[in-house]
Legacy VTK file of the C-alpha trace (Angstrom):
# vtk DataFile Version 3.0
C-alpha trace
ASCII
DATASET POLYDATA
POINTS 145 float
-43.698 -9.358 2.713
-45.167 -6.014 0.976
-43.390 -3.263 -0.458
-44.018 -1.669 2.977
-41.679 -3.777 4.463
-38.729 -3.711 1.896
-39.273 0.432 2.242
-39.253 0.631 5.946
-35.889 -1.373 5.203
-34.288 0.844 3.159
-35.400 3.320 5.361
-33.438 2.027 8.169
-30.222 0.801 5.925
-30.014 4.213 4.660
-29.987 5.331 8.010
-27.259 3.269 9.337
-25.440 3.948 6.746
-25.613 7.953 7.199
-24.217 7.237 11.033
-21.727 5.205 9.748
-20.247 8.319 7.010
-21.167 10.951 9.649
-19.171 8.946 12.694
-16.065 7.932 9.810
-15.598 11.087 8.389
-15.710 13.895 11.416
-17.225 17.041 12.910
-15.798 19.936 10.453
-17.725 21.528 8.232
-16.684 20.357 4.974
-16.533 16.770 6.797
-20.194 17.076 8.012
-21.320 18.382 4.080
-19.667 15.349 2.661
-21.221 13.108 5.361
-24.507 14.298 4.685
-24.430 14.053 0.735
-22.585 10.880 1.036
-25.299 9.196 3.035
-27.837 10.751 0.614
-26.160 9.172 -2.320
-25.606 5.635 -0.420
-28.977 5.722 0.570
-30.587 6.239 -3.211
-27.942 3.024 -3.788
-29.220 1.014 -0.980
-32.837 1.972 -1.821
-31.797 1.081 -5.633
-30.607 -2.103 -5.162
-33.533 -3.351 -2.723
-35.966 -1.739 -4.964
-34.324 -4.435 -8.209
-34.565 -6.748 -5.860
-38.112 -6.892 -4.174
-40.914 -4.816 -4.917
-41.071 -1.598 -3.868
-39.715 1.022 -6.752
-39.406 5.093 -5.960
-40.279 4.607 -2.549
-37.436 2.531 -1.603
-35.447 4.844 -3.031
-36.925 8.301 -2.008
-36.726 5.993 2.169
-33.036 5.295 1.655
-32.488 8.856 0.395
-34.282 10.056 3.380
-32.992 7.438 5.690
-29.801 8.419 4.643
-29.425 12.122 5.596
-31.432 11.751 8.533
-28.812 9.603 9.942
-26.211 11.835 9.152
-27.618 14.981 10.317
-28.637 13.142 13.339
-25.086 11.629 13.916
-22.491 14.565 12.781
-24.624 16.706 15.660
-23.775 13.635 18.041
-20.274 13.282 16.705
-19.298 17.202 16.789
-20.707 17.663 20.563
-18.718 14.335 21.392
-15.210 16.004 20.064
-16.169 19.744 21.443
-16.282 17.952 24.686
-13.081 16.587 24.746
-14.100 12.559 22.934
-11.266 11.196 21.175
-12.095 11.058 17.063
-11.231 7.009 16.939
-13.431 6.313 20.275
-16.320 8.513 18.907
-16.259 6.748 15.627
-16.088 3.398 17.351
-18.900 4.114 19.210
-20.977 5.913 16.706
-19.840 2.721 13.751
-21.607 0.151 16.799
-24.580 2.078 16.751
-24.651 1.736 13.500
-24.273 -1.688 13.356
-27.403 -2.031 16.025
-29.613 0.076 13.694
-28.921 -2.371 10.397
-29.705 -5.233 12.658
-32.955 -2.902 13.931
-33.362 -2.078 10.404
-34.684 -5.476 9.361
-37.290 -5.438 12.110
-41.081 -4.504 10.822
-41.881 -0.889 10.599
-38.528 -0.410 12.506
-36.539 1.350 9.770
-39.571 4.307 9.814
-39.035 4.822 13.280
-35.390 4.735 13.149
-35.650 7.537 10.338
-37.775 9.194 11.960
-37.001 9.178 15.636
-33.052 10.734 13.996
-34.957 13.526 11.972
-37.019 14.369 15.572
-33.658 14.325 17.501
-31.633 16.756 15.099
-33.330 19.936 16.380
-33.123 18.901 19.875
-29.437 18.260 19.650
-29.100 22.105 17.846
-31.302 23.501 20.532
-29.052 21.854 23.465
-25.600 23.286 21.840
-24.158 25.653 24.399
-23.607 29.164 23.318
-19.448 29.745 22.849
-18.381 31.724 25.735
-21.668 31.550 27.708
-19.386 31.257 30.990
-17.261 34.475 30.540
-21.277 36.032 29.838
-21.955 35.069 33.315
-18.824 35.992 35.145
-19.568 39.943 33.935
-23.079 39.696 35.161
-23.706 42.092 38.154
-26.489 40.728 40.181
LINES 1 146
145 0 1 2 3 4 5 6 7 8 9 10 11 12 13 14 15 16 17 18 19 20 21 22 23 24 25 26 27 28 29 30 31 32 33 34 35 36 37 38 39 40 41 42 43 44 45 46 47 48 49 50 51 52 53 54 55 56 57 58 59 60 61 62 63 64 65 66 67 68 69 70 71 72 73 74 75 76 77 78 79 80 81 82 83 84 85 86 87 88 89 90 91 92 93 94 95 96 97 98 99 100 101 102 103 104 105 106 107 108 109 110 111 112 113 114 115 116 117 118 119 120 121 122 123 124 125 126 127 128 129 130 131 132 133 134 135 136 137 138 139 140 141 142 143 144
């Protein structure tokens, strides 16, 4: 395999990885910073490790990195709507640690770990976009029509 392989791997690692911190860790603020810089920094180690080990250098590194906060971002969205909604935290984090699991099985699928990364980093702004506003029934209620 080329070093396009082993970075579309990282890619996808890194990614799993960031929905794994951003499902174990939970939808407050401070939870959701740490998620996201603690899939960052496990993605530059997963990226570093499978860079030493096939060829591949920066770029597996700069994919994991990537990989990494994309799945975070991507999953704390997923994870806060779940608990605004009424999810239970250890149901949401089961669910969100399987998915997880399917995208480092995906992960090691040709060109699979780009399109993981990047189908998360075209979902966050559609899951921002579809948050309801706060109070957007009392808004209605005082509407005369």
């Amino acid at each position: 395999m080329g070093s396009w392989y082993w970075i579309g791997v990282s890619a996808g690692l890194g990614t799993a990885v960031g929905v794994l911190l951003a499902g174990s860790l939970g939808a407050g603020r401070a939870q959701r910073i740490a998620a996201i810089l603690l899939a960052g920094a496990a993605g530059a180690g997963i990226g570093y490790a499978i860079g030493n080990w096939q060829s591949g250098g920066w770029g597996d590194r700069a994919a994991g990195i990537v990989g990494g906060i994309a799945g975070a971002l991507g999953a704390t969205e997923t994870v806060s709507g779940a608990l605004r909604r009424g999810g239970t935290r250890a149901g949401s984090a089961a669910l969100v640690g399987g998915a997880a699991l399917v995208l480092a099985v995906l992960a090691w699928i040709p060109v699979a770990g780009y399109l993981i990364a990047l189908a998360l980093l075209v979902l966050v702004p559609l899951l921002i976009r579809r948050r309801p506003e706060r109070y957007a029934g009392l808004r209605t209620l005082a509407r005369d029509e």
